[in-house]
C-alpha positions, 0 to 999 in steps of 0.5 A, a space after each residue: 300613546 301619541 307622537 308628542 310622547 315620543 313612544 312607538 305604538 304597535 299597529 292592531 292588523 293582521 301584521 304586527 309592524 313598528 312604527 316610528 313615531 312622527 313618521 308618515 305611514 304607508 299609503 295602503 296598495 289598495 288605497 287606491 283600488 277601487 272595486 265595483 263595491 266601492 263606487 256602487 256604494 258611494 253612489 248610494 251615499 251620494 244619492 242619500 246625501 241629495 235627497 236630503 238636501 233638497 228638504 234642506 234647501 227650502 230655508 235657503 232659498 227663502 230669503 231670497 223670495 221674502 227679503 223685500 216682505 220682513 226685516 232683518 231680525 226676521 230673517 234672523 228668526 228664519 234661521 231658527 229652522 236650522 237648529 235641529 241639525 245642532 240639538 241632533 246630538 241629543 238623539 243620536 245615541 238612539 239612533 245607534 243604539 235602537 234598531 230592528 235587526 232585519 231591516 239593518 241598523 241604518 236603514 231602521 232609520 232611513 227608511 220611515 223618516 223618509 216616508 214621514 219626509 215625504 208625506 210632509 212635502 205632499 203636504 206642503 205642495 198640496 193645494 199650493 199651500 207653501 206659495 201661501 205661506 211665502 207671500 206669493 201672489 200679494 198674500 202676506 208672509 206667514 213666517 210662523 208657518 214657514 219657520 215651523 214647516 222647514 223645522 218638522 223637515 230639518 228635524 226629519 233631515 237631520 235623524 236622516 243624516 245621522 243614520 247616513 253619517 253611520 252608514 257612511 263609515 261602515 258601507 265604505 271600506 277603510 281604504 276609501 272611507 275619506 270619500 264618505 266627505 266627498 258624498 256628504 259635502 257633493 251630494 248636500 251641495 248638489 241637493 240644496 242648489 237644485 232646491 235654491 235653483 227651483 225656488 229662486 229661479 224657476 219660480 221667478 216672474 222674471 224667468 219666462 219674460 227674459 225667454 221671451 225677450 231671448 226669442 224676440 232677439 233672436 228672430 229679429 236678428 235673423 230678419 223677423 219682425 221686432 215686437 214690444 211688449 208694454 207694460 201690462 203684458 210684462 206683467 201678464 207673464 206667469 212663473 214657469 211653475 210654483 213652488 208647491 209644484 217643486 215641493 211635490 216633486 222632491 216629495 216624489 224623488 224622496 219616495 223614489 230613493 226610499 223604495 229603491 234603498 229598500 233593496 240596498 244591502 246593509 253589512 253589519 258594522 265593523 267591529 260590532 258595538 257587542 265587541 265592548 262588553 263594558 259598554 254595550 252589553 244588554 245583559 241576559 236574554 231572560 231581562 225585560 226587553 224594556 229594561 233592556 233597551 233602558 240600559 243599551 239606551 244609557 250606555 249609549 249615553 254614556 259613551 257620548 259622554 266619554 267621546 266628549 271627555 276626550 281632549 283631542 274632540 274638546 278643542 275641535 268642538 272649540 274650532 269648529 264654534 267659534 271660526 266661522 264669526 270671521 263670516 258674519 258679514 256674508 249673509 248679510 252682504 248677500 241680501 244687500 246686493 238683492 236691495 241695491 238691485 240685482 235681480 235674485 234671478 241674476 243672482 241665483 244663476 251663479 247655482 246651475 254653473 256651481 253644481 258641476 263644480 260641486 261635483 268635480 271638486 270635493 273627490 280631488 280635494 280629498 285626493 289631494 289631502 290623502 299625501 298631505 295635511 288636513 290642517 293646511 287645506 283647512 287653513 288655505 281655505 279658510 284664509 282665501 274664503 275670508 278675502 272672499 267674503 271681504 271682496 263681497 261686502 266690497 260688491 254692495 257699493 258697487 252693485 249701488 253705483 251701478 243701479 244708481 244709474 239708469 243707463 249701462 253700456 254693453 261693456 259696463 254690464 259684461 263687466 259688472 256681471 262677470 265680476 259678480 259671477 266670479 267673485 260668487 264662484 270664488 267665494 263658494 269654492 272656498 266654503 265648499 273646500 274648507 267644509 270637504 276638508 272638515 267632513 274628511 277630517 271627522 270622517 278619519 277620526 271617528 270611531 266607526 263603531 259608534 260613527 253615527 254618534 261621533 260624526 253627528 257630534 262633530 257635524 252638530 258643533 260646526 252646524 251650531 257655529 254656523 248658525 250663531 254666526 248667520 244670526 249674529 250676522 243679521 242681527 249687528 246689522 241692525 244693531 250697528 245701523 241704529 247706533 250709528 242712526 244710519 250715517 255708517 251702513 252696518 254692513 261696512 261696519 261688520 265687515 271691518 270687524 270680520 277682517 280684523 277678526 280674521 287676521 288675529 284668529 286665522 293664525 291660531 286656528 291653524 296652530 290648533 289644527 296642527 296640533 289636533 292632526 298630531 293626534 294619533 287615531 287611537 285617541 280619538 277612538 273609544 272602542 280600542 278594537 276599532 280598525 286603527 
């Protein structure tokens, strides 16, 4: 039954209430209650979600260490890393399905794929074996190895966050369950820049030379003695620390958030997949315990396939493949401001002021949308990010002229690097309100008695659109540049297309997404017994 049908629908609770069709429901009193329970369980969640994007972020930040070592396509290669968290739908049902009833149906998961993570940063901290693989220290760029270590790690982020995504709907009481967003979109963001920030930053050269330049002003300015350092002992200063170091210590917060949600009680999902016997029934306890697990294996699959079926995810699915080609531009604009001049560490500095941002902003973004459409937060900030990321491919040939030049007055420089900030803060808002949008809006559809398998689906088409798109980003550039044997830079060309792009899709998108908001929850659902 739905809105369109114009039929009124009996709600399933404890009260049997009629409800008129189209009409908005009443916010539960509770909704905006929270219990000790509640906030103890979102930092759970929010702790989990920032382990896993430290592993997470290693492949983002190396673009920005190797950019000046391999090409284009390379880099396009590098994205390939990012590919289990698009085939993680293979292996979700398993997920759901297969578990040790002691230890709980998510913390089966979480906990050995941790450890396992964990071995795997010791590894590759040991004995400096990733600054190796990076090309530091004059060694060559061993992309094979790069690609196929941040690989192991995202297939083991990924088995990781399916069991979260789970773990999310059934920890978080119906009420507050749009925060599980909050933690998935904040605790990812906050992990990955942390990650962005020790490798691109700290790990920079640059870093301590621009300390000591600090101090040797400062205590000129206060009546010291004015030194100058020469080239040779420029080039003497010493990273803060190396990558491998990094790497240890994420290995080391892994561990620690391991041991600790060992302790942390897991409730049993609410409604109980048992509740469907037609589904998940494993038959008589006499059966062979292997073709037991064979046949809830099977039926797991088979329920992947039924949440597929669905009309309302068959247009999502769509959504969420295709809008983010009206971004290609934006990776590749990022690195272009890297070879016009700006120095990564300048560039990388933007991360420290996000990170309160990401914080503070996706709990007032769901707020915001608990009393409104989801469609129109969406459709907001998927037109404001398109203007950001057209103002960004407009920045390179402004970074160009500036470094064309030798010499800056102090009014140019402020200017020049303010405008970069704002317009990288500008642009990163809109990426992260448009993905707490989208998280809140799977968060509210799926069905919490497969919600590994359903969050993983929906999470898996937007993680596969975003890849195609960073691939095809990379990939036009070099293309566009040899069809035009270099007399049109590729990245204007590309950035003409997303902005035509953009203004014939964006309205369609936001009719779609209207229209899957008009869905009522119960057809999204494939258990009918589900709280609704």
């Amino acid at each position: 039954m739905s809105v369109r049908s114009g039929e009124a629908f009996m709600d399933l609770g404890a009260a049997t209430e009629l409800t008129v069709p189209g009409a908005p429901r009443k916010a539960d009193e509770s909704a905006t209650c929270y219990t000790r329970a509640d906030i103890k369980n979102i930092v759970v969640l929010l702790a989990l979600y920032i382990v896993q994007g430290l592993p997470l972020g290693l492949p983002i930040a190396l673009p920005v260490i190797i950019y000046d070592k391999v090409t284009y396509s390379q880099l396009a290669y590098l994205s390939f890393t990012g590919f289990p968290f698009c085939l993680k739908l293979l292996w979700a049902p398993i997920v759901d399905a297969l578990y040790w009833r002691r230890i709980g149906k998510r913390k089966s998961w979480i906990i050995p794929v941790q450890l396992i993570t964990t071995l795997l940063l010791f590894y590759g901290g040991a004995n400096y074996r990733f600054d190796k693989w990076a090309g530091q220290n004059g060694d060559a760029v061993d992309l094979v190895a790069l690609t196929t270590y941040c690989t192991a790690l995202y297939i083991l982020m990924a088995t990781q966050d399916i069991a979260v995504d789970g773990w999310a709907l059934s920890m978080l009481r119906t009420e507050v369950r749009i925060h599980a967003s909050t933690c998935n979109t904040a605790g990812q963001y906050i992990g990955i820049n942390l990650a962005y920030v020790c490798i691109a930053i700290l790990c920079s050269k640059e870093v301590p030379l621009k300390l000591y330049r600090a101090r040797v002003w400062l205590s000129t300015f206060f009546g010291g003695q004015s030194l100058t350092l020469s080239i040779e002992d420029e080039r003497a200063f010493q990273p803060l620390a190396s990558m491998s170091y990094f790497i240890n210590m994420f290995g080391l917060a892994m561990l620690v958030m391991t041991i600790l949600i060992c302790f942390k009680h897991e409730d049993t999902d609410p409604p109980l997949l048992e509740e469907l016997p037609g589904i998940t029934e494993l038959g008589p306890k006499d059966e062979d315990l292997k073709w037991r697990i064979l046949k809830k294996v099977k039926r797991a699959y088979a329920l992947l396939i039924e949440i597929i079926a669905r009309e309302p995810t068959k247009i999502l699915g769509l959504t969420l493949l295709t809008f983010d080609i009206i971004y290609a531009a934006e990776n590749p604009a990022e690195l272009q401001l890297l070879e016009k001049g700006i120095p990564r560490d300048v560039f990388a500095a933007i991360t420290p002021f996000m990170i309160p941002i990401e914080i503070l902003a996706p709990p007032f973004v769901t707020m915001a949308m608990r009393d409104s459409s989801v469609a129109d937060y969406i459709y907001k900030g998927l037109k404001l990010r398109l203007v950001a990321v057209i103002c960004y491919v407009g920045m390179v040939p402004v970074a160009e002229a500036y470094y064309y030049r030798t010499t800056h007055s102090s009014l140019e420089s402020v200017l020049f690097y303010t405008l970069f900030f704002l317009l990288s803060a500008f642009r990163n808002i809109c990426e992260l309100v448009v993905s707490v949008a989208f998280v809140a809006f799977f968060a509210k559809v799926s069905d919490p008695s497969v919600g590994a398998t359903y969050m993983t689906l929906l999470n898996a088409l937007s993680n596969v659109g975003q890849l195609i798109t960073r691939m095809i980003g990379f990939w036009l550039i070099d293309l566009s540049s040899r069809v035009f044997r270099g007399s049109t830079d590729g990245l204007h060309f590309e950035g003409i297309l997303c902005l035509i792009a953009g203004v014939i899709l964006l309205p369609r998108y936001r009719t779609t997404l209207e229209y899957l908001e008009s869905f009522e929850t119960s057809e999204w659902y494939v258990n009918k017994a589900a709280d609704v």
